[in-house]
C-alpha angles and dihedrals in degrees: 000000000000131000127208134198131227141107131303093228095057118028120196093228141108120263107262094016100140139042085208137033108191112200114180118174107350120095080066089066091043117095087199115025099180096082101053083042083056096051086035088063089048102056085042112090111223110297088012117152127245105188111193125193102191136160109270108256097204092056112023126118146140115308093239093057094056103087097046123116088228108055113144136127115230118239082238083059106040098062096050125080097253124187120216120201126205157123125249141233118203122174081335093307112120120201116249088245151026112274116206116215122194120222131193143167122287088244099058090058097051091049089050094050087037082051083048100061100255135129117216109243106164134018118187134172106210110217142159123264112248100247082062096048092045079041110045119052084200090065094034094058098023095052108049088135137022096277099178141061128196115196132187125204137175134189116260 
């Protein structure tokens, strides 16, 4: 295996060079996805997968705010790319600095893959099951609300 380094928006790579782009966690930390989508599409072969783990925009917010009664994203909001800025705690372990995600309507993202050249195939949204979350007080506090969105997408 190998690993190389460059940027998203413009990908050292062939045209039709892969049959799969994974992208976990990464459309979140771009400010403008559709460049890196475009260049998503070229490396992709026809009919070729991009499989994309994201925030869930409808539902994503600060991790302070999520135990809240009141947790809920306004419509004004919502369809606005919105950042949010934060440090995070993972297995009691907090990163060094604030990370900004940006967050944008669904429809944004399916106009930028649709712009890109891909067709939709599969929308998921990952979640525990719910004896973990009776079971695990991680889950329980750490999953008032679907946090996560799997997308599928093929070249058209």
């Amino acid at each position: 295996m190998s690993f190389d380094v460059g940027s998203v928006d413009a990908l050292p790579y062939e045209a039709e060079a892969f049959d799969l782009v994974l992208c976990n966690h990464l459309m979140n930390d771009l400010q403008n996805p559709t460049q890196a989508l475009k260049e998503f599409s070229r490396v992709l072969r026809s009919r070729g997968r991009v499989v994309i783990l994201m925030l869930h925009p409808c539902f994503y917010n600060k991790h302070a705010e999520r135990g809240q009664p009141e947790n809920n994203l306004a419509a004004g909001s919502y369809f606005q790319t919105r950042p949010v800025t934060q440090n995070f705690e993972v297995d009691g372990l907090e990163s060094p600095a604030a990370n900004t995600s940006w967050l944008r309507p669904l429809e944004d993202y399916t106009k930028a893959l649709s712009d890109a050249g891909f067709a939709i195939t599969s929308l998921a949204e990952p979640h525990p099951s719910q004896e973990m979350i009776e079971e695990d007080d991680w889950w329980r506090t750490g999953f008032s609300r679907p946090l996560f969105m799997l997308l599928v997408a093929e070249v058209r």
